[in-house]
C-alpha positions as a LaTeX table, in Angstrom:
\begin{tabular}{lrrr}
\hline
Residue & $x$ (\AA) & $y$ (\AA) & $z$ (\AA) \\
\hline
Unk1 & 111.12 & $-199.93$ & $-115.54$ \\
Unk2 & 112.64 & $-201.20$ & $-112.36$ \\
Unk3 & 110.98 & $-200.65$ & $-108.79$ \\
Unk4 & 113.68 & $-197.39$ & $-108.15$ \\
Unk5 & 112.13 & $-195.66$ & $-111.01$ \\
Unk6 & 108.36 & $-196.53$ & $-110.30$ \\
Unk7 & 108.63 & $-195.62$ & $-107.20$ \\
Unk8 & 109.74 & $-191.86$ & $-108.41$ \\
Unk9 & 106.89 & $-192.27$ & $-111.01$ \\
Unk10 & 104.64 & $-192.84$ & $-108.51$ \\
Unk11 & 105.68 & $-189.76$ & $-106.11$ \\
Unk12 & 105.47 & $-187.64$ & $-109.08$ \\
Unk13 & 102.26 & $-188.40$ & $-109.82$ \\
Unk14 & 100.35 & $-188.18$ & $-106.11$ \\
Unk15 & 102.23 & $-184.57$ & $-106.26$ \\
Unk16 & 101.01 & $-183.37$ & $-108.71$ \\
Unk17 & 97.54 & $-184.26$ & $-107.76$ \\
Unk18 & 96.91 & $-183.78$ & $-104.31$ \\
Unk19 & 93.82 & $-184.04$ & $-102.30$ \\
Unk20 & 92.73 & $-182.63$ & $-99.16$ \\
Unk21 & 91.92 & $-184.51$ & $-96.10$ \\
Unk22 & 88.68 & $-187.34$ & $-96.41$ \\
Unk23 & 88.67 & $-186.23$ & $-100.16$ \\
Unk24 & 91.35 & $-188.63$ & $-101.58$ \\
Unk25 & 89.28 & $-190.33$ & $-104.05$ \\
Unk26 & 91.66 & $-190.62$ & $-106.45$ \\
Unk27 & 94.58 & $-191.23$ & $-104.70$ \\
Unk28 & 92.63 & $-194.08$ & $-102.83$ \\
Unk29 & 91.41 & $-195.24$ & $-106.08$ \\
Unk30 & 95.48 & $-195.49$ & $-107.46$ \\
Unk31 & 96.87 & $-197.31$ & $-104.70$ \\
Unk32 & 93.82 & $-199.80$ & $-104.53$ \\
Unk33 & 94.61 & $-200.21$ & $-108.46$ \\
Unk34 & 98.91 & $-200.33$ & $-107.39$ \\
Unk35 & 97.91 & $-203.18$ & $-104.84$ \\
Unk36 & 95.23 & $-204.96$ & $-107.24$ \\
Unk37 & 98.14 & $-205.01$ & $-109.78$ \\
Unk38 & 100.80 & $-206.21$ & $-107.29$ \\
Unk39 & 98.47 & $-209.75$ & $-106.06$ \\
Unk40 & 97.46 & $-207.86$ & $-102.82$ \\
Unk41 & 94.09 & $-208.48$ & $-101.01$ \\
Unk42 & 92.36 & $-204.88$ & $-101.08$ \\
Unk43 & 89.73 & $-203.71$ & $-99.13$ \\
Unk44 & 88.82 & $-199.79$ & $-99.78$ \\
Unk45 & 86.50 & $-197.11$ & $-97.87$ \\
Unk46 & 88.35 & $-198.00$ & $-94.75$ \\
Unk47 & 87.22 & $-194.88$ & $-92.38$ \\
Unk48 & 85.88 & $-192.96$ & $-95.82$ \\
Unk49 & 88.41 & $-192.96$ & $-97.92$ \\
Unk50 & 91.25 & $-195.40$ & $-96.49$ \\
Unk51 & 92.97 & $-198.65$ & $-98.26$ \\
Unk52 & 93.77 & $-201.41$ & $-96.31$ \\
Unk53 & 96.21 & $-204.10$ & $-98.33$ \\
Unk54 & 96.28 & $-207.29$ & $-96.85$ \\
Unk55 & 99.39 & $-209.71$ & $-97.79$ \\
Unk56 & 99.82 & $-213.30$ & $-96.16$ \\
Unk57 & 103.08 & $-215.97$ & $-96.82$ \\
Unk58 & 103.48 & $-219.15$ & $-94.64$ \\
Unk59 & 101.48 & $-220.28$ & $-91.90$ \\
Unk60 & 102.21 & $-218.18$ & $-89.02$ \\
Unk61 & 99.81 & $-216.24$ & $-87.62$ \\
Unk62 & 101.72 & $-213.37$ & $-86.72$ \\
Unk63 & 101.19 & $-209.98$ & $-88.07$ \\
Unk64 & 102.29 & $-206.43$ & $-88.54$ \\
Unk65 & 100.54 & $-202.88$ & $-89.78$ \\
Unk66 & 102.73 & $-200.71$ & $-92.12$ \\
Unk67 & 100.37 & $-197.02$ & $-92.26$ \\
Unk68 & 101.30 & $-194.19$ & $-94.39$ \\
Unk69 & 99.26 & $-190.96$ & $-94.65$ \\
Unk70 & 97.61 & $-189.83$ & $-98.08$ \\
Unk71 & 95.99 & $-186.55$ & $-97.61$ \\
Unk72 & 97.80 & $-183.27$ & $-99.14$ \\
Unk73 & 97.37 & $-179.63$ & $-96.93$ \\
Unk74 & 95.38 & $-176.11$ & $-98.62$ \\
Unk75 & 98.64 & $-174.68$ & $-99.47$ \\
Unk76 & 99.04 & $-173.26$ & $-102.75$ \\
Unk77 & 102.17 & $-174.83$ & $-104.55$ \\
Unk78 & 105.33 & $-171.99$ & $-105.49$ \\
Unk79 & 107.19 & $-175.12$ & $-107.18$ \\
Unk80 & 107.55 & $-175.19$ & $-110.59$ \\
Unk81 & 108.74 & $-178.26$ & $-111.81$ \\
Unk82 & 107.00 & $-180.44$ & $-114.03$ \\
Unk83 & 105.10 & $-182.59$ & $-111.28$ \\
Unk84 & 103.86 & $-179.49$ & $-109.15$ \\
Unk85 & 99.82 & $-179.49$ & $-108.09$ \\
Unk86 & 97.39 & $-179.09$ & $-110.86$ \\
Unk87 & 94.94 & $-179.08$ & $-108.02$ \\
Unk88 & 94.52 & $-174.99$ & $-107.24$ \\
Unk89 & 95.12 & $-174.19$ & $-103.24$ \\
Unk90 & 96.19 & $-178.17$ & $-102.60$ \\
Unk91 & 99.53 & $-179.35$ & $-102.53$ \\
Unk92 & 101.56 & $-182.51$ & $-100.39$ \\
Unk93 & 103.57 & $-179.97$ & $-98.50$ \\
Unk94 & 104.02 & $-182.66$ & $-95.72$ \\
Unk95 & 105.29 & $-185.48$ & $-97.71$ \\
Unk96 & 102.41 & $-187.71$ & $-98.00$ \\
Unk97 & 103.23 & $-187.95$ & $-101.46$ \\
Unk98 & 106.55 & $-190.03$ & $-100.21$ \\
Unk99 & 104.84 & $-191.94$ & $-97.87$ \\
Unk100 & 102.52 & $-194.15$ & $-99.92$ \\
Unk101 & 104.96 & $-194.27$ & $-102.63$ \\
Unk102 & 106.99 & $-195.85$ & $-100.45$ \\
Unk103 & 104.85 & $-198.20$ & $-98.78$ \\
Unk104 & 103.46 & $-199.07$ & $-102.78$ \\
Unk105 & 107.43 & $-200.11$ & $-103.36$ \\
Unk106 & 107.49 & $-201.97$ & $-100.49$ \\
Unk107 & 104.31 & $-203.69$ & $-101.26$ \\
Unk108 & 105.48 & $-204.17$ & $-104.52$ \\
Unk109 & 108.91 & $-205.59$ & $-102.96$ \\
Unk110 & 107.23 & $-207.75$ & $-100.61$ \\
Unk111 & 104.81 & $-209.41$ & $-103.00$ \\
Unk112 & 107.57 & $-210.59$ & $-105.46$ \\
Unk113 & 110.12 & $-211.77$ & $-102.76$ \\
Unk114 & 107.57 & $-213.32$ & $-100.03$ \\
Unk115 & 110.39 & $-213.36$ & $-98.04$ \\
Unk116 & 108.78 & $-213.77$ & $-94.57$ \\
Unk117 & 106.21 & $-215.87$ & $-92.78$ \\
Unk118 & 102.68 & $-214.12$ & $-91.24$ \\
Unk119 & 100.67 & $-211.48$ & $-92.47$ \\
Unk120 & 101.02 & $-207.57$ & $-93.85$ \\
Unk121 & 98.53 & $-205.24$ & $-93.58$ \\
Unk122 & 99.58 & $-202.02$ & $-95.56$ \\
Unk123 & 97.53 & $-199.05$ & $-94.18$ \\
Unk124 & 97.04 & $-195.97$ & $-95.94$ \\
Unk125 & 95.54 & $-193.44$ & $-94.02$ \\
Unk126 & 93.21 & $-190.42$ & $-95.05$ \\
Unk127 & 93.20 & $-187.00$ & $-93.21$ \\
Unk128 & 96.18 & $-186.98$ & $-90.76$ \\
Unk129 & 96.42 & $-183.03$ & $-90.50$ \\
Unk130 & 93.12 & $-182.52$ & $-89.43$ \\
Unk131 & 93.66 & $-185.94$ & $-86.93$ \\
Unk132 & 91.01 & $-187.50$ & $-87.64$ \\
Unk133 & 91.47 & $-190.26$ & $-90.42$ \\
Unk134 & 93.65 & $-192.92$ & $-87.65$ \\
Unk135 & 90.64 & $-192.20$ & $-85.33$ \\
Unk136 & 88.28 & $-192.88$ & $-88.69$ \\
Unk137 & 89.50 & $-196.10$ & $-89.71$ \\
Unk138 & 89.79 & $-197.22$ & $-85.79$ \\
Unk139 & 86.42 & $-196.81$ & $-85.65$ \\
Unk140 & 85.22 & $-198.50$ & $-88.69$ \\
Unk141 & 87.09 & $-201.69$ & $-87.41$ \\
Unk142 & 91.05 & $-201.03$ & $-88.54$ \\
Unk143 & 91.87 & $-203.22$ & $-85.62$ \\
Unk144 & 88.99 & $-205.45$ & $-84.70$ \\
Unk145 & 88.17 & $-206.82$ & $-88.26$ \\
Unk146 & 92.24 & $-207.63$ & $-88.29$ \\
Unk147 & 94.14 & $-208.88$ & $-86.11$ \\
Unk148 & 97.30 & $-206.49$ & $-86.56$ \\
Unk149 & 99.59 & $-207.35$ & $-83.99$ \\
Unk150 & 102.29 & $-203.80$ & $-84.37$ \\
Unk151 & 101.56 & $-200.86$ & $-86.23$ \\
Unk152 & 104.28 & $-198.90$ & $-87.45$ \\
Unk153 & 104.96 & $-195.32$ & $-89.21$ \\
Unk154 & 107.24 & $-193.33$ & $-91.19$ \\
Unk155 & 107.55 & $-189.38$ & $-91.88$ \\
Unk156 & 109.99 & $-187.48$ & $-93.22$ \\
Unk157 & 111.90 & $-184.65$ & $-91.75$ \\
Unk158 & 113.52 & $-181.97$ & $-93.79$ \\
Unk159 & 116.63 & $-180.89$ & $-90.82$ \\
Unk160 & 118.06 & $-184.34$ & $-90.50$ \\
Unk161 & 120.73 & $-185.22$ & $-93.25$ \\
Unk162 & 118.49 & $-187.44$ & $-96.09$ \\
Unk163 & 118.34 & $-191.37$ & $-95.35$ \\
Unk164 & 119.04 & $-190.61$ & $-91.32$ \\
Unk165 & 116.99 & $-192.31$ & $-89.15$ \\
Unk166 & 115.93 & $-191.08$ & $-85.70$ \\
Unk167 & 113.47 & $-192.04$ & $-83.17$ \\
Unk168 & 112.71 & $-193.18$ & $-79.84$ \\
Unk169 & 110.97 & $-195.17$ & $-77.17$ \\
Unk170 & 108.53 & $-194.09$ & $-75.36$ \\
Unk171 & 106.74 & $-190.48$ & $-76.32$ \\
Unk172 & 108.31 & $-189.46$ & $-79.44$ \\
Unk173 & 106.06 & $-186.71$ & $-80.08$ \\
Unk174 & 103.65 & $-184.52$ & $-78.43$ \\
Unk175 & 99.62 & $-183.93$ & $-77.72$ \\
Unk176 & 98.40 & $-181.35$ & $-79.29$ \\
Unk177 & 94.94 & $-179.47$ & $-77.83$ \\
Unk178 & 93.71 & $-176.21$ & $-78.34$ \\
Unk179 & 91.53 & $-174.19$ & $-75.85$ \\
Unk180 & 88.84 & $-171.35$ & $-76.45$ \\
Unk181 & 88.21 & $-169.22$ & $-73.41$ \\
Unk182 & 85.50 & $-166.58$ & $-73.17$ \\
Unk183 & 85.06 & $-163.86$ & $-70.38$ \\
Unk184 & 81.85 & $-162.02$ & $-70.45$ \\
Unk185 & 81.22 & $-158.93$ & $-68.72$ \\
Unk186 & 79.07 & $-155.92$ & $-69.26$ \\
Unk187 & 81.80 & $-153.61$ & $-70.69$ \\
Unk188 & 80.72 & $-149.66$ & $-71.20$ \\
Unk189 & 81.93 & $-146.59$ & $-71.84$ \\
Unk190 & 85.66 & $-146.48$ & $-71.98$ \\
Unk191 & 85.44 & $-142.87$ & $-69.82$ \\
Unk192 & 83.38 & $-144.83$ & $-67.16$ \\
Unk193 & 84.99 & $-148.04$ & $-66.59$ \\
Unk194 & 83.67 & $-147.87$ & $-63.25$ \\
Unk195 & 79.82 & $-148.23$ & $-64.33$ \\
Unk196 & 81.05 & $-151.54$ & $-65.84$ \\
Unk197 & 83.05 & $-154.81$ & $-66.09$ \\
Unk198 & 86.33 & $-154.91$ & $-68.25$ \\
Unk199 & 87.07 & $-158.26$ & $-69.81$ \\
Unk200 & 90.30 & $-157.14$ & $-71.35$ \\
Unk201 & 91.73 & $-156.10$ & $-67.92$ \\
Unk202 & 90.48 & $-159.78$ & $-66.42$ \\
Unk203 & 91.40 & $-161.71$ & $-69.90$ \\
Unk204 & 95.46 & $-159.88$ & $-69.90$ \\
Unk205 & 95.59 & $-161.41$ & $-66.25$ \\
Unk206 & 94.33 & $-165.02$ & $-67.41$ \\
Unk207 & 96.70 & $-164.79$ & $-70.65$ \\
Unk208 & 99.80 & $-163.77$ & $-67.67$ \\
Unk209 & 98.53 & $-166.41$ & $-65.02$ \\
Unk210 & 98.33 & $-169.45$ & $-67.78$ \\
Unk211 & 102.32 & $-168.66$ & $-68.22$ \\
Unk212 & 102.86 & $-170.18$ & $-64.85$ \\
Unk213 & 100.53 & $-173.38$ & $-65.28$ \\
Unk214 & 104.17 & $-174.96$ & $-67.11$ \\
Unk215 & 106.51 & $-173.68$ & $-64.49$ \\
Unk216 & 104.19 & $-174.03$ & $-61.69$ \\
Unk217 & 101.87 & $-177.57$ & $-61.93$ \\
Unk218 & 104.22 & $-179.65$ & $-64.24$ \\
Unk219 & 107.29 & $-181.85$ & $-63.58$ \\
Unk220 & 110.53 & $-179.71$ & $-65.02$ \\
Unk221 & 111.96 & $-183.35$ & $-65.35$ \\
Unk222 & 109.44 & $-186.01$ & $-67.01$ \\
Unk223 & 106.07 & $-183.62$ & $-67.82$ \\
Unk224 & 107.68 & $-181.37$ & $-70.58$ \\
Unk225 & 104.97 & $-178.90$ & $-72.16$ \\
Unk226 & 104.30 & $-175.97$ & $-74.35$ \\
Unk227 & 100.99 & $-173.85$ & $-73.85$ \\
Unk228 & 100.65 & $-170.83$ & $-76.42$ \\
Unk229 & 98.24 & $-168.28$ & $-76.18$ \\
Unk230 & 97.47 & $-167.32$ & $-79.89$ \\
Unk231 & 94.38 & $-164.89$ & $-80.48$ \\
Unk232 & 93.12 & $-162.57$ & $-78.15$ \\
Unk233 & 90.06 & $-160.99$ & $-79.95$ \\
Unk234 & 87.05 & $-158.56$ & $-78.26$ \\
Unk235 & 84.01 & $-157.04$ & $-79.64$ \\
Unk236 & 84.90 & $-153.11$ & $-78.37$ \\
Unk237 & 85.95 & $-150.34$ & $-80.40$ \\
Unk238 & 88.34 & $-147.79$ & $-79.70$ \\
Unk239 & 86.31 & $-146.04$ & $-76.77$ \\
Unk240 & 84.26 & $-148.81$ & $-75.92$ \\
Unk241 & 84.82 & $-151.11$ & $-73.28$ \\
Unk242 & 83.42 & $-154.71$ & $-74.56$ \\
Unk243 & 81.27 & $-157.59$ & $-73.18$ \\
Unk244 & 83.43 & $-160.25$ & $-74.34$ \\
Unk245 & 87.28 & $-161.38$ & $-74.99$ \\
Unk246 & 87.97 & $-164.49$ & $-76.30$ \\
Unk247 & 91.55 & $-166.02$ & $-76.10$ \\
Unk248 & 92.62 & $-169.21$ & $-77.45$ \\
Unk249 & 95.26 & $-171.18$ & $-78.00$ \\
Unk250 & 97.61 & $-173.96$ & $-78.22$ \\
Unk251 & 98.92 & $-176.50$ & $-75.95$ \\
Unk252 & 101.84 & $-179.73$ & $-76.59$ \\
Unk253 & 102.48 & $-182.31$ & $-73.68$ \\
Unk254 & 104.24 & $-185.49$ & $-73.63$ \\
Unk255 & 101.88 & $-187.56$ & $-71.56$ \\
Unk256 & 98.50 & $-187.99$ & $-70.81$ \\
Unk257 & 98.67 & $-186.88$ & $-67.11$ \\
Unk258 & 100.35 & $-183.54$ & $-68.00$ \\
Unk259 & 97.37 & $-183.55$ & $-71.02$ \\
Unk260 & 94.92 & $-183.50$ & $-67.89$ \\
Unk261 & 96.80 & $-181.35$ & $-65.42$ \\
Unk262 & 96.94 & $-178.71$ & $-68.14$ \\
Unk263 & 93.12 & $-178.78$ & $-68.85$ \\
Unk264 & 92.15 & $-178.38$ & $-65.74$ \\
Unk265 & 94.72 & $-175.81$ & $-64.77$ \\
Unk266 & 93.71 & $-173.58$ & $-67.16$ \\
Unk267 & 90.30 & $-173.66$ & $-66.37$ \\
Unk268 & 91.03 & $-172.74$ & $-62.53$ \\
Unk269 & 93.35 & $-170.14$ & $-63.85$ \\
Unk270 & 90.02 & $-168.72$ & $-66.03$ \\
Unk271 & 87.66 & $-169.24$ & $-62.85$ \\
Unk272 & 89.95 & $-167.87$ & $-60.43$ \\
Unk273 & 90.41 & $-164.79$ & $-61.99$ \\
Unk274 & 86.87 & $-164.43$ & $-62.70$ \\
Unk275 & 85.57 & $-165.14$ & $-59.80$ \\
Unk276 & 87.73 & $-162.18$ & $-58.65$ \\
Unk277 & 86.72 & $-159.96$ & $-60.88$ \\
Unk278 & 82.85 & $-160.42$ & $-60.38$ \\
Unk279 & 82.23 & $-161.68$ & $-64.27$ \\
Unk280 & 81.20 & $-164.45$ & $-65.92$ \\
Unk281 & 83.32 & $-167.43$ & $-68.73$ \\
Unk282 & 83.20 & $-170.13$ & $-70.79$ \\
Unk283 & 85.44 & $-172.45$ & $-71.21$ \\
Unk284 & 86.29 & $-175.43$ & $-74.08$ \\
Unk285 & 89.61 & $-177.36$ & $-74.37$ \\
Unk286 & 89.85 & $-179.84$ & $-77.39$ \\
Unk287 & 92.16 & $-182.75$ & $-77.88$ \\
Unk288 & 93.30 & $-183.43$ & $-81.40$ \\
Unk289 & 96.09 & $-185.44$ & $-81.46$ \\
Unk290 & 96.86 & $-187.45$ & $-78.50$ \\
Unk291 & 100.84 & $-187.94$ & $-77.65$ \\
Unk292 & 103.17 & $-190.46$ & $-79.97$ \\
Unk293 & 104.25 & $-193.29$ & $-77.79$ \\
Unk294 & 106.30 & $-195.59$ & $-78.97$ \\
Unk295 & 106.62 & $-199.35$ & $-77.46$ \\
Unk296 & 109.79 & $-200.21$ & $-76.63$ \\
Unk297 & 110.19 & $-203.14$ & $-78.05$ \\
Unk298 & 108.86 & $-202.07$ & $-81.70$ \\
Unk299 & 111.11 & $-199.46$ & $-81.09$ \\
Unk300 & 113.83 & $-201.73$ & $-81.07$ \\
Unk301 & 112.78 & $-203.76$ & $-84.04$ \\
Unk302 & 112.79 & $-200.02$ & $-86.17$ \\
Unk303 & 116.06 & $-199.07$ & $-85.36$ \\
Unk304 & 117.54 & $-202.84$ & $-86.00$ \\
Unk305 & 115.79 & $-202.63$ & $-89.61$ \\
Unk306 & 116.57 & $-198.73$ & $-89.86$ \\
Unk307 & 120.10 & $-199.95$ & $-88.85$ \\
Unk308 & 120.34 & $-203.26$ & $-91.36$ \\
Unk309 & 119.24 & $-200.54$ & $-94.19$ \\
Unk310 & 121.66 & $-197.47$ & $-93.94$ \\
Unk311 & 123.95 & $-198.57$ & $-91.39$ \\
Unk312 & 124.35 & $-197.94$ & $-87.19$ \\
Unk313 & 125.81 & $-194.43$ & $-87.95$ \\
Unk314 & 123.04 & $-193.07$ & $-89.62$ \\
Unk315 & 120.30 & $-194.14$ & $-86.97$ \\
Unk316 & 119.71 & $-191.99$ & $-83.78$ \\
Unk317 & 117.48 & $-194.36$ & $-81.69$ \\
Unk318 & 117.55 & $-191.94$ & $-78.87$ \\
Unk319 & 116.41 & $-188.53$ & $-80.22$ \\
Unk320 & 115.01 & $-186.10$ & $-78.20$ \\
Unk321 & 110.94 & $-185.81$ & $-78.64$ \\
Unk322 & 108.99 & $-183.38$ & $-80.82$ \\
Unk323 & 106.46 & $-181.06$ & $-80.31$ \\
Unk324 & 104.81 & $-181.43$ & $-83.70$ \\
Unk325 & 101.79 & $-183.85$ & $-83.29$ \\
Unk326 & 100.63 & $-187.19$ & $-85.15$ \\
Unk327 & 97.38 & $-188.80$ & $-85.20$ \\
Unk328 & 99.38 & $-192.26$ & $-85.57$ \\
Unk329 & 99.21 & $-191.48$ & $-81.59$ \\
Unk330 & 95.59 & $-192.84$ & $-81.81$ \\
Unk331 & 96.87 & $-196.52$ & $-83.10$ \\
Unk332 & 99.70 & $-196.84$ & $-81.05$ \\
Unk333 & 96.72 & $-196.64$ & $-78.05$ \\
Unk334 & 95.15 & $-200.00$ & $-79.96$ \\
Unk335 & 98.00 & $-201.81$ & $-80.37$ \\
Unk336 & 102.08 & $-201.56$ & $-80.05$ \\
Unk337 & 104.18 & $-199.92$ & $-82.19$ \\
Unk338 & 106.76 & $-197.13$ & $-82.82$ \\
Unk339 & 106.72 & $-194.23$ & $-85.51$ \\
Unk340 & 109.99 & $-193.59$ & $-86.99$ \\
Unk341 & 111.44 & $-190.23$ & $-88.96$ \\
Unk342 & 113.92 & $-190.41$ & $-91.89$ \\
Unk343 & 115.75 & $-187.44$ & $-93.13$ \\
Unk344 & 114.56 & $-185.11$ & $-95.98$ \\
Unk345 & 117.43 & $-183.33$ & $-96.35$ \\
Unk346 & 119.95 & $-180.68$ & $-94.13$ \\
Unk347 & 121.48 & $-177.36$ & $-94.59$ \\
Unk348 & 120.62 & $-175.88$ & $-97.86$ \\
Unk349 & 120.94 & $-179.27$ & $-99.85$ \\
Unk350 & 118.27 & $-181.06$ & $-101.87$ \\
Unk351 & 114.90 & $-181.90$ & $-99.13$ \\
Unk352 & 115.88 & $-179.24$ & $-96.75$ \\
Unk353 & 112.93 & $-176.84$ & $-97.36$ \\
Unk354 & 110.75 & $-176.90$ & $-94.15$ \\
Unk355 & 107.19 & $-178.97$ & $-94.05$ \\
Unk356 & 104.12 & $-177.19$ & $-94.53$ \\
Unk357 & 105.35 & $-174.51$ & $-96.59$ \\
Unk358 & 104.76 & $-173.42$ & $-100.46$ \\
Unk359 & 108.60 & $-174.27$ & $-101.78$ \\
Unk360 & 108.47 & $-177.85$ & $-100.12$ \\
Unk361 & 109.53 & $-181.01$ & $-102.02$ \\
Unk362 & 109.35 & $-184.55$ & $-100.39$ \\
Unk363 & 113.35 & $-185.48$ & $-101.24$ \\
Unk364 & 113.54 & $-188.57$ & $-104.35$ \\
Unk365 & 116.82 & $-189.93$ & $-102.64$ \\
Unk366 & 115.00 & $-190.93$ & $-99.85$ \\
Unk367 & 112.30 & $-192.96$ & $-101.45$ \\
Unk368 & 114.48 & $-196.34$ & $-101.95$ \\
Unk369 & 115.50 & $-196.23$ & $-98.59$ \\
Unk370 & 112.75 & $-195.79$ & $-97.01$ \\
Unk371 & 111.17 & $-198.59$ & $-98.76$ \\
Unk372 & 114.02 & $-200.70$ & $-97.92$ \\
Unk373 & 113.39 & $-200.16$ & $-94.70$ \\
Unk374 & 109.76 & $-200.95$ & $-94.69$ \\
Unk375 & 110.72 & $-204.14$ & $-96.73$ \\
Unk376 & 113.52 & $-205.18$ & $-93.92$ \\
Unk377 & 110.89 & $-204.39$ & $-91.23$ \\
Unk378 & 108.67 & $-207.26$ & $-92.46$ \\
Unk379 & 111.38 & $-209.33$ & $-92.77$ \\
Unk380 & 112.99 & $-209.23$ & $-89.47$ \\
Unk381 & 109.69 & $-209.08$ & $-87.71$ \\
Unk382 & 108.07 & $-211.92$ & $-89.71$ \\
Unk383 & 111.30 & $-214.07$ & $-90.45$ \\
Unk384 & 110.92 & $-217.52$ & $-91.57$ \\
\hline
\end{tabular}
């Protein structure tokens, strides 16, 4: 069986058994078994559950990081082909599945052809949806035991036309942070308001005043950002005023100083308005994944191996950023890098079913180029 039908083999069968996030025992266990077989250094229960593959040719001491993610999402699968989840209410409706079976071929490649002169470290990450298997692995020494000089990342994108390329220097996709915001008042009798404080009346003014914290404190040219109120919740009944309202939601910025600006924003917004009212709030604002920058100069390297692979036609090296969040964000902050996106799949063609939902499939035709490209990565950054 040649390396374009393994590598199929090998996406079929992390489908079909998929694993939620810091719970990818067995997936863990078959790439550390992949790499074992392949000659490549392993070292396992990297940040709980993550496999670090370590790969060295020549004498140089240079070095790159090649990370894929592992975990699959509580989804259950509508698919019914023969490789769909036997795992009930888990299914790789992100493409994880793809990832390491890509990064396996191109380990695979890489340790037959030795074509290139430093070090490989092949990372494969648990528990990117939640965000917190980069930060895991970080922490448990991912770049102090190692000396990893770039980190790169691939993810697939159903919307771009299978085997394109696209990325970006600089922020290529956005923070994401939620916020819970409580106002507490003393409520009452909804045919007395006046004997009381209404939190609903003071909590539809914060949800209206938050809409200007964009338009109002932020840069319309370089400090792009999305805030979402998403739940607005109170304990009253239909003629009862209540104590409490709680509104959360969901913010996206491109940079770290709009990250701030809208933290504290929102709290004055919720103080302000308080204040004014004569009741009481608290307030909690959490970061989960911090904003995708790529370096530019890894950038550059990516697009001149995405480039060698499928050609200068099919690589957009200056998309326009995302809003959807990656907690590769956290390892770019360690060390350079650049995170890169190849096509699933456009229109209504093969791959072009949307992430995260039931009908999903990571695309097969994309699986040899994408290990090509992680293959061509080492060897342009590493040449002899």
């Amino acid at each position: 069986m040649n390396i374009e039908q393994k590598v199929i083999e090998w996406r079929h069968h992390i489908h079909q058994h998929p694993e939620f996030g810091t719970e990818e025992h067995e997936t863990a266990a078959f790439v550390a078994s992949k790499l074992e077989e392949f000659g490549i250094e392993v070292h396992t229960g990297i940040g709980g559950t993550g496999v670090v593959g370590i790969l060295k040719c020549g004498d140089s001491d240079r070095s790159i990081g090649l990370r894929a993610d592992m975990d699959a999402l509580h989804i259950h699968e509508e698919n019914t082909f023969d490789y769909a989840s036997v795992n009930e209410g888990a299914m790789h409706a992100c493409g994880h599945d793809g990832h390491t079976a890509m990064l396996l071929a191109a380990a695979h490649e890489l340790a037959q052809t030795k074509n290139f002169d430093g070090t490989v470290y092949f990372i494969f990450q648990p528990d990117e949806e939640r965000g917190t298997g980069a930060k895991a692995m970080i922490a448990d020494g991912l770049f102090t035991r190692w000396k990893i000089d770039a980190v790169y990342a691939m993810h697939n994108l159903p919307g771009i036309e299978a085997g394109h390329f696209v990325t970006r220097p600089h922020s290529v996709m956005a923070s994401e942070s939620s916020f819970e915001i409580e106002v507490l008042a003393t409520g009452g009798h909804a045919a007395m308001p006046h004997m009381g404080t209404d939190p609903i009346v003071v909590g539809a003014q914060i949800v209206t005043a938050i809409q200007t914290i964009v338009s109002r404190n932020l840069s319309a040219i370089d400090e792009t950002a999305v805030i979402s109120v998403t739940e607005f919740a109170t304990n009253g009944t239909v003629n009862v005023i209540p104590t409490k309202v709680t509104i959360t939601g969901d913010t996206r910025s491109f940079t770290d100083g709009a990250l701030h600006k809208i933290e504290k924003a929102i709290e004055r917004v919720v103080a302000g308005q308080c204040m004014s009212a004569g009741v009481d709030y608290t307030y909690k604002f959490n970061n989960s994944f911090l904003s995708t920058i790529n370096t530019p100069a890894e950038t550059a390297f990516a697009i001149r191996a995405a480039q060698t692979v499928v050609g200068e036609d099919k690589v957009n090296g200056s998309c326009q950023p995302f809003t959807i969040s990656e907690d590769f964000s956290f390892m770019l902050r360690e060390t350079p890098g650049c995170y890169i996106l190849v096509g699933n799949g456009a229109g209504c063609g093969c791959g072009s079913v949307a992430l995260h939902k039931p009908t999903y499939d990571f695309n097969d035709n994309i699986l040899v180029p994408g290990m090509k490209y992680w293959q061509t990565l080492v060897e342009q950054c590493l040449a002899k």
